[in-house]
VOGU-3710 file (C-alpha; in Angstrom, 3 decimals, decimal comma):
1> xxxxxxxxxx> 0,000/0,000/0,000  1,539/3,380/-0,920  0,447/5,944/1,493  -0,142/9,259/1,138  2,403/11,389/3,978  1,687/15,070/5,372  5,067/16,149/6,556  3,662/19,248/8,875  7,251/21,121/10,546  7,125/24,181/12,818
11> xxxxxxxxxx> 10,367/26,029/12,961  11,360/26,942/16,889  9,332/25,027/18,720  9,377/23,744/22,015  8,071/20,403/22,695  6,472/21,416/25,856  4,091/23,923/23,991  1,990/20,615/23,292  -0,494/19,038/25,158  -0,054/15,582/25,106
21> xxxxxxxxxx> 4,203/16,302/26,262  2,829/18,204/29,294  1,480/21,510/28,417  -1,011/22,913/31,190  -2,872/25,261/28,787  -5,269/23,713/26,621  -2,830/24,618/23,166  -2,716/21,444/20,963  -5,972/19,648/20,905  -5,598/18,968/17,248
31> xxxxxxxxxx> -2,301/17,666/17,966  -3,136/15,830/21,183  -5,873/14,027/18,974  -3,165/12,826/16,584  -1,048/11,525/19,607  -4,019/9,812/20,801  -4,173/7,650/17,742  -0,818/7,546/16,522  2,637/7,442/17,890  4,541/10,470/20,104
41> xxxxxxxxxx> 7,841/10,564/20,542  8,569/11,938/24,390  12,182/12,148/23,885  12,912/13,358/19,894  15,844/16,097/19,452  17,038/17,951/16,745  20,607/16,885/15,395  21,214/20,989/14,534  19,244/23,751/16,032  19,632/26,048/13,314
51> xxxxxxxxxx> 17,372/26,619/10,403  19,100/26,342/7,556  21,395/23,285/8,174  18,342/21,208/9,985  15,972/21,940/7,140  19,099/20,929/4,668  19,333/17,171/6,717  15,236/16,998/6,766  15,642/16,941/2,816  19,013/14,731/2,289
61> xxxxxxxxxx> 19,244/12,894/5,177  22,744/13,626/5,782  24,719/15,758/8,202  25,739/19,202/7,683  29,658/18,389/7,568  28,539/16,175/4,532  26,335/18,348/2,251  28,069/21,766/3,505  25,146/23,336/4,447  26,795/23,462/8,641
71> xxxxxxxxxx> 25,165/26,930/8,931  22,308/29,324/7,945  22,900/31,098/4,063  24,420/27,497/2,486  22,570/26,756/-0,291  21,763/22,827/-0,805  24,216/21,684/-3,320  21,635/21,486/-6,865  22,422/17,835/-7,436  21,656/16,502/-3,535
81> xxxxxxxxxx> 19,641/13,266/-3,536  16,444/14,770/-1,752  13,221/13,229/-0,081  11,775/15,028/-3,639  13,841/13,073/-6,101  13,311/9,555/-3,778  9,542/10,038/-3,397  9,079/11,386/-7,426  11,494/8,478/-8,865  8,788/6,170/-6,481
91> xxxxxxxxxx> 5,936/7,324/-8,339  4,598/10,176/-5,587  3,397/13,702/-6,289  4,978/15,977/-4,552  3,867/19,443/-3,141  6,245/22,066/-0,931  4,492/25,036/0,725  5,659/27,769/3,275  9,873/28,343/4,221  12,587/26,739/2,431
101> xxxxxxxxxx> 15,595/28,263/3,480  18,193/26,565/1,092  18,117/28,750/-1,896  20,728/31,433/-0,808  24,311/31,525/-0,411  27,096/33,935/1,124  28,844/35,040/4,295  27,071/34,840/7,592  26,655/38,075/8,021  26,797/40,389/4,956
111> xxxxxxxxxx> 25,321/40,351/1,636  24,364/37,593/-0,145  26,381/35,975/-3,052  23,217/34,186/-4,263  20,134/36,089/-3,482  16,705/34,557/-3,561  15,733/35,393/0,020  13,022/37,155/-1,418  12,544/36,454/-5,232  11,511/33,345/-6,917
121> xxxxxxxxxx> 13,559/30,010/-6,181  14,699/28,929/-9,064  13,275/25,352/-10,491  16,896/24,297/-10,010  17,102/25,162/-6,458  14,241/23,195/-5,057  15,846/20,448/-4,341  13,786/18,184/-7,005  10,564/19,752/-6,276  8,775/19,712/-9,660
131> xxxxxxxxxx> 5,123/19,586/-8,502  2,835/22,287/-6,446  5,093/24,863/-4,881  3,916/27,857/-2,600  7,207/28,988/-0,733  9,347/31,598/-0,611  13,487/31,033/0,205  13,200/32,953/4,073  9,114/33,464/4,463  10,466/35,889/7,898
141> xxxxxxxxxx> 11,975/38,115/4,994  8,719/38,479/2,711  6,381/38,470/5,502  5,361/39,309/9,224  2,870/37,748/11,520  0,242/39,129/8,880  0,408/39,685/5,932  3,310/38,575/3,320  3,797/36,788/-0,472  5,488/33,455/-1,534
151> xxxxxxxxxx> 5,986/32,280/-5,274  4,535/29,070/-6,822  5,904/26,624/-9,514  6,009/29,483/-12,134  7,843/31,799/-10,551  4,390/34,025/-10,169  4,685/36,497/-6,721  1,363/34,968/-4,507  0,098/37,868/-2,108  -1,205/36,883/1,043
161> xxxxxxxxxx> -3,669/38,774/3,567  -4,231/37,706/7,178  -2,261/35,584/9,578  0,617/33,832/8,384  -0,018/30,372/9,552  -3,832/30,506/8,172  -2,451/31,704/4,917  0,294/29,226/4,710  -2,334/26,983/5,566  -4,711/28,111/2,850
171> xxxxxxxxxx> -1,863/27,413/-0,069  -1,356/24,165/1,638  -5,061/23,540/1,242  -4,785/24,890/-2,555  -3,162/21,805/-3,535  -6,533/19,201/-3,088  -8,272/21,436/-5,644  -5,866/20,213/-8,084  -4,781/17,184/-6,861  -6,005/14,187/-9,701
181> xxxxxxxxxx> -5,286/11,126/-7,212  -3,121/9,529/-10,127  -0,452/9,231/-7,593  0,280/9,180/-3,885  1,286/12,516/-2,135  3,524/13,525/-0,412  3,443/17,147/0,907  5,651/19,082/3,478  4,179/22,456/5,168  6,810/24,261/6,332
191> xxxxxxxxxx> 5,563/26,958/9,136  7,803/28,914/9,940  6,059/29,738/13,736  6,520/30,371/16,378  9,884/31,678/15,243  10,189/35,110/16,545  9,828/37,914/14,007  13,969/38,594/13,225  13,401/42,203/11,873  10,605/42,750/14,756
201> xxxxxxxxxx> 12,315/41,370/17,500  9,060/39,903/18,582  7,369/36,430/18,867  4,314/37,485/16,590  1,115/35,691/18,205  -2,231/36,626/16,791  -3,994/39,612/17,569  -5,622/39,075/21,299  -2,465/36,035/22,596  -1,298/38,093/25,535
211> xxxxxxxxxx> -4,941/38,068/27,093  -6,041/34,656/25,426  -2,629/33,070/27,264  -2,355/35,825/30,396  -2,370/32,368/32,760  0,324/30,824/31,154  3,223/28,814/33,420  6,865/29,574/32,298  9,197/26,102/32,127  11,282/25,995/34,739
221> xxxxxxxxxx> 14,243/26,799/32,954  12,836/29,670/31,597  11,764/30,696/34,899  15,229/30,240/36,632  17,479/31,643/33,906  15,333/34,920/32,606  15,719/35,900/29,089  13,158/37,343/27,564  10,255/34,778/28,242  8,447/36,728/30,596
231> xxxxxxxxxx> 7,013/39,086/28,249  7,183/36,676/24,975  5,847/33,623/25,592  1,901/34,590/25,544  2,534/35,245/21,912  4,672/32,199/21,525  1,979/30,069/23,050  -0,435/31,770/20,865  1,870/30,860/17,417  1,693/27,635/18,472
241> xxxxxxxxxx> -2,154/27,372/18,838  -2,775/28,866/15,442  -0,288/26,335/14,012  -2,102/23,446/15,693  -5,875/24,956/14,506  -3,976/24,945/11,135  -2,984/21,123/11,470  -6,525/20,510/12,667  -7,731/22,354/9,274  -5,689/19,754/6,852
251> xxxxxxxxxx> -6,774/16,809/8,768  -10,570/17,648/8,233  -9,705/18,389/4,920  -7,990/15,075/4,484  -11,499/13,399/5,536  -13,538/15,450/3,831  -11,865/14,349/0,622  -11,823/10,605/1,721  -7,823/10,432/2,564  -7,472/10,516/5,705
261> xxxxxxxxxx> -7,442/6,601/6,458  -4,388/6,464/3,912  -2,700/9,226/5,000  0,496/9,054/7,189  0,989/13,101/8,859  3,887/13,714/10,562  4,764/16,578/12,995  8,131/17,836/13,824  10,169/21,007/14,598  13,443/22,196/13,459
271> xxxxxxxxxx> 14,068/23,286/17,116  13,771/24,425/19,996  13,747/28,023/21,711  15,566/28,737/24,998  14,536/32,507/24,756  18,009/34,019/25,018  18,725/32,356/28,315  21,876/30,220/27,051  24,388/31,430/24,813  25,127/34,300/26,094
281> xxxxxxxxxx> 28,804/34,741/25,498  28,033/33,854/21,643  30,521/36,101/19,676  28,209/35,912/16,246  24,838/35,734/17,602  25,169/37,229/21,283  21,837/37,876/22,750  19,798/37,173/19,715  20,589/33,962/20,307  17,110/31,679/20,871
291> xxxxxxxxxx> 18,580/28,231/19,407  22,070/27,365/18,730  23,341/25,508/21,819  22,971/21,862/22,957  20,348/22,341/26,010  17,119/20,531/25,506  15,399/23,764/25,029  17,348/24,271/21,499  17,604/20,538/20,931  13,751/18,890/22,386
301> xxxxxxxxxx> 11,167/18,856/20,087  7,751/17,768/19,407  7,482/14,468/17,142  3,914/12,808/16,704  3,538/10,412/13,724  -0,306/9,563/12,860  -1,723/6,981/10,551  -0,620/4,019/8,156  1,444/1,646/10,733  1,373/4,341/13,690
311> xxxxxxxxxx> -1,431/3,270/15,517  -2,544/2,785/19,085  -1,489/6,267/20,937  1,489/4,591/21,707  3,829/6,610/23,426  8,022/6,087/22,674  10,051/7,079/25,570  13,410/5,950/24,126  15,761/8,667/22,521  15,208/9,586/18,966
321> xxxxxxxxxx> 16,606/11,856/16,897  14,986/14,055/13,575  17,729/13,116/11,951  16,050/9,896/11,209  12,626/11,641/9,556  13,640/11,356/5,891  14,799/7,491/5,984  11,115/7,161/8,102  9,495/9,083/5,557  11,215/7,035/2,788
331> xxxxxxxxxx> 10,181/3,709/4,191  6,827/4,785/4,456  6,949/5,230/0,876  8,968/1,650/0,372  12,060/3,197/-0,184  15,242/1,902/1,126  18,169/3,892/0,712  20,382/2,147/3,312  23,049/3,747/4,400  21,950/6,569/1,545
341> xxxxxxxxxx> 21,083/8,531/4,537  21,652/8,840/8,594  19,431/7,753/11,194  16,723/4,900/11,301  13,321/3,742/10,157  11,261/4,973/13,583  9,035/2,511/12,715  11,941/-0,068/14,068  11,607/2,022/17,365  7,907/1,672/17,994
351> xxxxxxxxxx> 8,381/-2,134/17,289  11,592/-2,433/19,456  13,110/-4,383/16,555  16,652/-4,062/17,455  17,056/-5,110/21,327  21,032/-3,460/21,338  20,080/0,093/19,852  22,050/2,824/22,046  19,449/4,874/23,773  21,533/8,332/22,442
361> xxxxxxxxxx> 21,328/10,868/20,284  23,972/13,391/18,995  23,779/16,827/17,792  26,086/19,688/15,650  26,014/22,951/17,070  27,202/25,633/14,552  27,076/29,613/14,600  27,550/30,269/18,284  30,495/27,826/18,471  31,628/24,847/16,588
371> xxxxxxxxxx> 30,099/22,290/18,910  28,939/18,477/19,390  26,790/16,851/22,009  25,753/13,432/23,236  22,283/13,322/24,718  21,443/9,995/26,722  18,445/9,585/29,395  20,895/10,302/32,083  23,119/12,553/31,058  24,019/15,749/28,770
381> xxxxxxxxxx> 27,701/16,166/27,763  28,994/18,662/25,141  31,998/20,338/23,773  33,412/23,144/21,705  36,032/24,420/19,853  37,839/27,177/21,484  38,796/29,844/19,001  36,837/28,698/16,180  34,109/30,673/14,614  31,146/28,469/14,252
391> xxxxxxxxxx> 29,553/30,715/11,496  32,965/29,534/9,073  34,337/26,379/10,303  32,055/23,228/10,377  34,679/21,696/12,488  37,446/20,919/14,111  40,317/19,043/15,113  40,274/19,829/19,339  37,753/20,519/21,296  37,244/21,143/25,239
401> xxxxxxxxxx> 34,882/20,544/27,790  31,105/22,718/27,772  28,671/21,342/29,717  27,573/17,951/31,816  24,304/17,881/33,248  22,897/15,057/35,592  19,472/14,680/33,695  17,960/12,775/36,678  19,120/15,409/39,495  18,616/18,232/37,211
411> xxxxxxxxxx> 16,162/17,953/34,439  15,904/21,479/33,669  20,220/21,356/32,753  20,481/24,769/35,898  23,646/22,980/37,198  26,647/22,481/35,128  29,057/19,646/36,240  31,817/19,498/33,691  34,402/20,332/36,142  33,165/18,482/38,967
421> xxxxxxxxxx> 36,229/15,606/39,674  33,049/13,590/41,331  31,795/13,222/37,741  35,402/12,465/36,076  34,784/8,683/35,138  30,926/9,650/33,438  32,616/12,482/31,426  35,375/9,805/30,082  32,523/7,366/29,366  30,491/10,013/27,157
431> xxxxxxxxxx> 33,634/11,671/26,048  33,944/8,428/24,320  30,665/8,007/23,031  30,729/11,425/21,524  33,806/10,765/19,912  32,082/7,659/18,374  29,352/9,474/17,083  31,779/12,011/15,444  34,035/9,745/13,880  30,623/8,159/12,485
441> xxxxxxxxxx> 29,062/11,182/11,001  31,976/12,671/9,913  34,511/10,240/9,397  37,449/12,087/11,504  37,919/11,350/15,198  39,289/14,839/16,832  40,819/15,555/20,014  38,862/16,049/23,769  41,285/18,115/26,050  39,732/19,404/29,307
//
């Protein structure tokens, strides 16, 4: 049976904005429906809490340090093997709406040497893409919280009116009124909430979140560390409502056409958000910084997968990482590519087939610092590169020490231990599984000092 698959990615989200992972306020019903009948994933992470670079591994399943594309303004190299090219050679239809963010290229910070950040992306540039397209290269550059345009498959400028994630929503829609059912689907909606507004400095909510969420309860990390939470996270909360009344607008659709049964949806973030409460000694991002740092609240996000063989509201507490989504989406397809691409077939999570998995994940940090991270249920350990700019080197032959957390004394990561002699022997034993999971994504095992 080929299935139909909704990829449905928020960009900055937490995973405790939803319902069903613990959120008090009543934000995700649509969501929390989904988890009900599906699968959620308590424990997923991001392998790169940065746009650009995560949204480059969601569509070649490979690592940064492989395809180049370590940091924000890469573009995806023209001829990378995509989910597009997979799922088209397989017989799908595909259909890309909302932010793409792997159109551009140049310097970090300065202009552009390839500029589409707000013009058309060229046919060649979208990654194998040839079916219904409604995006635009950055969507936070052509629009705001209301009001912006995106281009479709010809290159034609599409005006929008209204809130973003309803209107990103509507072009998402668009595609069932031409949609022949010749072929399976497969369709990714890229939001781009509740990422804050970068030329606004604001998390844009709609009109009426700062009384609709007044009661909200900050995380406790938020809480103990400050930032700028406080007065944001009404609006944030109220991003991700309207993105989860948006999800609940495609699944009725989806049954109101008769597709829903053979549909597989999928919901993800790129990252997290730790609302400038980590990172502060960044020397390229300083305190802009809401992402790019290994703590769970760049790094935890939500994962639900609903339909096809995700049944039963089954709930998956081992570690998993996004990294994995492409090969998942693949195999849902009944594509193999092997070792084509990182990560796993979740489906071999849910169903426990492999009794010696390592219950680990590992991350890239890039921008703030050339960094790495192992992330197990107990622990947190990470390192940088001292003296390397993360925005130009993707990384590195030494590294030092960061950060160890004790995730079972301190859940919220408040108490940093890497230089606590007590915990000597555990930093040895992750220092070595880090350096595993380097040398396996990037084929080059560097030095620990520290």
């Amino acid at each position: 049976m080929a299935y139909n698959i909704v990829f449905y990615f928020t960009d900055q989200q937490r995973w405790d904005t939803c319902g069903c992972f613990g959120q008090p306020l009543d934000i995700t019903p649509n969501l929390d429906r989904l988890a009900a009948e599906g699968v959620k994933f308590d424990n997923a992470f991001s392998p790169q809490p940065v746009c650009g670079p995560c949204r480059a591994l969601f569509q070649t399943g490979r690592y940064g340090t492989d395809t180049g594309c370590f940091r924000n303004n890469v573009m995806l190299p023209p001829e990378s093997m995509t989910l597009a090219r997979y799922l088209e050679r397989a017989g799908y239809e595909t259909a890309y709406i909302g932010k793409w963010h792997l159109a551009s290229d140049g310097p970090l910070d300065g202009p552009p040497t390839v500029d589409h950040t707000v013009t058309a992306v060229p046919r060649q540039l979208r990654g194998g893409y040839t079916g219904y397209w409604r995006a635009a290269d950055v969507l936070e550059f052509t629009s705001h919280g209301y009001d912006g345009y995106v281009f479709d498959e010809n290159d034609r400028r599409l005006d929008f009116q209204g809130y973003r994630a309803d209107c990103i929503t509507d072009l998402a829609l668009g595609f069932f009124d031409t949609y022949d059912r010749k072929k399976p689907f497969f369709m990714t909606v890229s939001q781009i909430e509740p990422h804050h507004q970068n030329d606004h400095g604001h998390y844009e909510g709609p009109a009426g979140s700062k009384e609709r969420f007044a009661d909200f309860v900050l995380p406790p990390d938020l809480e103990a560390l400050g930032g700028n939470a406080a007065e944001e996270y009404p609006d944030y909360l109220g991003q991700c409502a309207s993105l989860d009344e948006n999800l609940g607008r495609i699944v009725e659709r989806l049954k109101k056409e008769g597709l829903y049964e053979n549909t597989v949806i999928l919901y993800a973030s790129d990252h997290g958000s730790h609302f400038k409460t980590r990172n502060r000694d960044a020397h390229l991002t300083g305190a802009d910084d809401y992402k790019r740092s290994c703590h769970d609240a760049s790094l935890h996000v939500p994962l639900v997968i609903a339909g096809g063989p995700y049944q039963g509201g089954a709930a998956v507490e081992e570690l998993v990482s996004t990294e994995s989504l492409p090969k998942t989406i693949l195999a849902l397809a009944g594509v193999d590519v092997g070792d084509a691409m990182v990560g796993e077939d979740l489906l071999d999570v849910v169903r426990h087939r492999d009794p010696d998995r390592p219950n680990e994940v590992f991350a890239q940090i890039s921008e703030s610092r050339v960094g790495r991270c192992v992330r197990t249920p107990d622990w947190l350990y990470a390192v940088y590169a001292p003296g390397v700019d993360g925005g130009a080197a993707p990384a590195a032959e030494e590294y030092a020490d960061d950060f160890l957390y004790d995730m079972k004394k301190d859940p919220w990561q408040l108490q940093n231990l890497v230089a606590d002699p007590a915990y000597a022997d555990v930093k040895a034993m992750l220092r070595e599984k880090l350096l595993a999971w380097i040398e396996r994504a990037e084929g080059t095992r560097p030095r620990i000092v520290g």
